[in-house]
C-alpha positions in Angstrom: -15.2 8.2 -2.0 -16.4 11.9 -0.7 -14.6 14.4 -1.5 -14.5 18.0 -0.3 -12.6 21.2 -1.7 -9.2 21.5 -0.8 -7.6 24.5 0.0 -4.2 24.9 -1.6 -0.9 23.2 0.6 2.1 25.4 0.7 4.8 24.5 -2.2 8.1 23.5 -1.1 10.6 26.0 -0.6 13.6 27.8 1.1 13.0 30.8 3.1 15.1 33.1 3.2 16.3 32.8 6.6 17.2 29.2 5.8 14.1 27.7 7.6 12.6 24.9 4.5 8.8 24.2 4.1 8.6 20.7 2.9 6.2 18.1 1.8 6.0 14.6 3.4 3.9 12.3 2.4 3.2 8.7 4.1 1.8 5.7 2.1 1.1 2.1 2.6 1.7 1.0 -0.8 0.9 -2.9 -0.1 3.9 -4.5 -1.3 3.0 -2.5 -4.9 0.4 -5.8 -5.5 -1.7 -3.0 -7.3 -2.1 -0.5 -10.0 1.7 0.2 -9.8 1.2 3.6 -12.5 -1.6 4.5 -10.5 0.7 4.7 -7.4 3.5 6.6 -9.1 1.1 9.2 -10.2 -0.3 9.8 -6.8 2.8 10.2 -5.4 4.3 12.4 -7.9 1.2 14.7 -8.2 2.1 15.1 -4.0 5.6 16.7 -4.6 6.6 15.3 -1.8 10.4 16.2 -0.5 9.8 12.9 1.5 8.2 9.9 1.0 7.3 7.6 4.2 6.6 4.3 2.7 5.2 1.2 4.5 4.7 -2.1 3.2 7.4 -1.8 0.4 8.3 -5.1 -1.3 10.1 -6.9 0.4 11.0 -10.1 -1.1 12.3 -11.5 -4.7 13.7 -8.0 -6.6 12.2 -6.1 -3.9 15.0 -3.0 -4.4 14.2 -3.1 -8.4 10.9 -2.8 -8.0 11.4 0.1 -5.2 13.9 1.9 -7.6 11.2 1.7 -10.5 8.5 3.0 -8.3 11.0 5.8 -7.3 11.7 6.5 -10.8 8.4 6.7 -11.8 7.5 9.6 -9.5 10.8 11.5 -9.8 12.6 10.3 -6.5 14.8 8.5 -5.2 15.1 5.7 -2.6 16.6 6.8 0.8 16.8 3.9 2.8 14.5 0.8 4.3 12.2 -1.3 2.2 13.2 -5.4 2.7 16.3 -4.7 5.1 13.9 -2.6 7.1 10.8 -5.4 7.1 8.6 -3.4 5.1 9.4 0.9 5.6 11.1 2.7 3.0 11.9 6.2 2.8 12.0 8.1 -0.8 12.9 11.8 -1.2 13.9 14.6 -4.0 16.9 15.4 -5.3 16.5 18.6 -2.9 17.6 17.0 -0.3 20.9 16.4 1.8 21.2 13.4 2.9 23.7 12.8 6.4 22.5 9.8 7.4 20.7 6.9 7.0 19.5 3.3 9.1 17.1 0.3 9.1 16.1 -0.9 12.0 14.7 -3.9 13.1 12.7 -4.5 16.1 12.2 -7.2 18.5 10.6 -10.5 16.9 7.4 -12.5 18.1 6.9 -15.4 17.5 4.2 -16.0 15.6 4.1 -12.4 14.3 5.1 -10.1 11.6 8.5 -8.5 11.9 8.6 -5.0 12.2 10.8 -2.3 11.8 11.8 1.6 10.8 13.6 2.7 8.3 15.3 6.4 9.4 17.3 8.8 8.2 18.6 12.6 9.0 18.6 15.0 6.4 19.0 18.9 5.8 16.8 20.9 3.3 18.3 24.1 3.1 19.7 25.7 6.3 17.1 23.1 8.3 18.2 19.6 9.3 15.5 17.4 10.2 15.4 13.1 11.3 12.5 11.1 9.6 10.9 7.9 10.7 8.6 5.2 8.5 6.6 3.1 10.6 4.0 0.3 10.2 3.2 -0.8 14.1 1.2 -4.2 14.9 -1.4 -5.6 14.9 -1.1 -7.2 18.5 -2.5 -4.2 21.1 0.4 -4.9 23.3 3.0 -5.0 20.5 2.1 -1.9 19.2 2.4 -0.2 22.5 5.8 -1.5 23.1 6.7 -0.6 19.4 5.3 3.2 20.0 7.9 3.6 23.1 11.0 2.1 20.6 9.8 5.3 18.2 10.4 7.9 20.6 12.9 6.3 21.8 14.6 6.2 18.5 13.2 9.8 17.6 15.4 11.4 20.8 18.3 8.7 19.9 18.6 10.9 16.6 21.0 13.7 17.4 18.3 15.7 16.0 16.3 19.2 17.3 13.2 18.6 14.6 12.0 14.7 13.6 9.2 14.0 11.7 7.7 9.9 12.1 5.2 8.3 9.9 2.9 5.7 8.8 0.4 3.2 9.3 -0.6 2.5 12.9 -2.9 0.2 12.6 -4.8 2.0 15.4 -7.0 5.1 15.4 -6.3 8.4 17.2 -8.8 6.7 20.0 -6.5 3.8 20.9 -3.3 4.0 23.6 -0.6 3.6 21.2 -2.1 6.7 18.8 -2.3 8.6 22.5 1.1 8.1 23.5 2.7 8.8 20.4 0.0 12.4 20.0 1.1 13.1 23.5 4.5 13.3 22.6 4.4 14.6 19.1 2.3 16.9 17.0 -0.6 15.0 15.3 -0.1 17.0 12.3 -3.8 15.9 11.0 -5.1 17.6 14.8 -2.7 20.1 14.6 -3.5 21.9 10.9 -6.6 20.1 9.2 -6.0 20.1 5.9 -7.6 17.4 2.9 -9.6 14.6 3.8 -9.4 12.5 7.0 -9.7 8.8 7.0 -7.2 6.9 5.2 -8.4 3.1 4.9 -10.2 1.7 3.1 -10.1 3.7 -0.2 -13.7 2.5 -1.2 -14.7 3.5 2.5 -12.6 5.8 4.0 -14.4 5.1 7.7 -11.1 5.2 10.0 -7.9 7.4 10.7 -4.9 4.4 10.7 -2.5 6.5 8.8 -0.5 9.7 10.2 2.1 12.3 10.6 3.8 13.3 13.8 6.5 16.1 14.3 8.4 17.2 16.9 7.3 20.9 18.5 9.3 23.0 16.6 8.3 22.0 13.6 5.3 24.3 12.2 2.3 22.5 10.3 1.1 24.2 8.0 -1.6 21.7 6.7 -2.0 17.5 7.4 -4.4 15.2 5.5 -5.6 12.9 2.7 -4.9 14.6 -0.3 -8.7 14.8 -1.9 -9.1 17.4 -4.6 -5.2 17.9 -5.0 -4.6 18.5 -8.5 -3.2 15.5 -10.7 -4.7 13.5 -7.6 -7.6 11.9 -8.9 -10.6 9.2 -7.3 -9.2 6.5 -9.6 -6.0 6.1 -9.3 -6.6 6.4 -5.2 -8.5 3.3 -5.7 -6.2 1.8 -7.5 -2.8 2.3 -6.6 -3.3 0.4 -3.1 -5.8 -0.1 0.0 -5.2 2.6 1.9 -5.3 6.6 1.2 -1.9 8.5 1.8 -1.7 11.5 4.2 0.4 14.6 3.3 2.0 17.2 5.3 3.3 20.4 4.5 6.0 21.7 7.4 8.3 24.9 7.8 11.5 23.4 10.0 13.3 26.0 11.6 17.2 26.6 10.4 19.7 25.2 12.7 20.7 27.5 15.2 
């Protein structure tokens, strides 16, 4: 895996006119069929505020073995996992919590059902909606499921949203370019880390991202390569695709 240095992401914090940096991270953790400590150090070595998760369990015990995972890197679980098809959302203790829902989407036959897990949540004077995703496979599918997460972004009640998670599609394809058109690509907007997030052993393609909402400032997107506590091995091990992290300032409400 090539790494390259990595200049240092802003801590999380409270400004003093209530606006928050945070740190969000999103990770496919593939059902946790992997190095399961691996994962948990990884994420905890992040400090995320907010964990977008796709492809939690989602099947026999799938909320104990969310909650251990949670545990393990100091969080706790927010919403989504198997009542949300696979999305989850973690955070910290620093956060508020208002709100929270899993929502399914439409079914194909024949294909994977999808959903979001959401919630709305204030860090300091800033109140912010978040969004887990893990689109199709199927071109079309995707598309349609990229116009039900805006949709459900402006449905929030919410000035600043952040959405997340694995596309299955790089920035190249239609679904990536509706959603960038929309949204900041955090990764475009404020280059940060590595780039490509699958495979681990090969990172050759961007599937994996961060949007926010245009008054939310990025202050650095990417795979996390060179963070310290973050090392080569357990990013091989802990799943088969490489997590992206954002650090964002959210304006206070007004």
């Amino acid at each position: 895996m090539p790494t390259s240095p990595t200049s240092t992401l802003p801590n999380s914090r409270t400004e003093p006119d209530g606006s928050a940096v945070i740190r969000v991270l999103s990770y496919n953790i593939r059902s946790m069929r992997d190095d399961t400590d691996a994962l948990a150090r990884v994420i905890a070595a992040c400090a995320p505020d907010l964990v977008l998760i796709q492809e939690a369990p989602r099947f026999f015990r799938w909320r104990k073995k969310l909650a251990r995972l949670a545990r393990a890197a100091d969080l706790v679980i927010l919403s989504g996992g198997g009542s949300a098809a696979g999305p989850a959302l973690l955070c910290s203790l620093r956060a508020t919590v208002e709100h929270t829902e899993d929502v399914l989407l439409p079914l194909t036959p024949g294909l994977h059902r999808r959903g979001f897990a959401t919630a709305v949540v204030r860090f300091g004077g800033a109140r912010i909606g978040f969004l887990s995703c893990h689109l199709s496979l199927q071109t079309d599918e995707r598309y349609e499921q990229g116009g039900m997460l805006l949709d459900r972004l402006a449905g929030m009640g919410v000035e600043h949203a952040v959405a997340g998670g694995d596309l299955n599609e790089r920035p190249g394809g239609r679904t990536f370019r509706r959603l960038a058109a929309a949204l900041q690509d955090c990764r475009q907007t404020t280059p940060w880390g590595g780039e490509n997030t699958s495979t681990p052993g090969d990172p050759h393609q961007r599937i994996d991202a961060i949007f926010a909402t245009s008054g939310v400032e990025v202050l650095g997107c990417g795979v996390p390569l060179g963070l310290p506590g973050v090392t080569e091995a357990d990013l091989r091990a802990a799943t088969d695709h490489l997590p992206v992290l954002a650090a964002l300032r959210v304006p206070p409400l007004r």
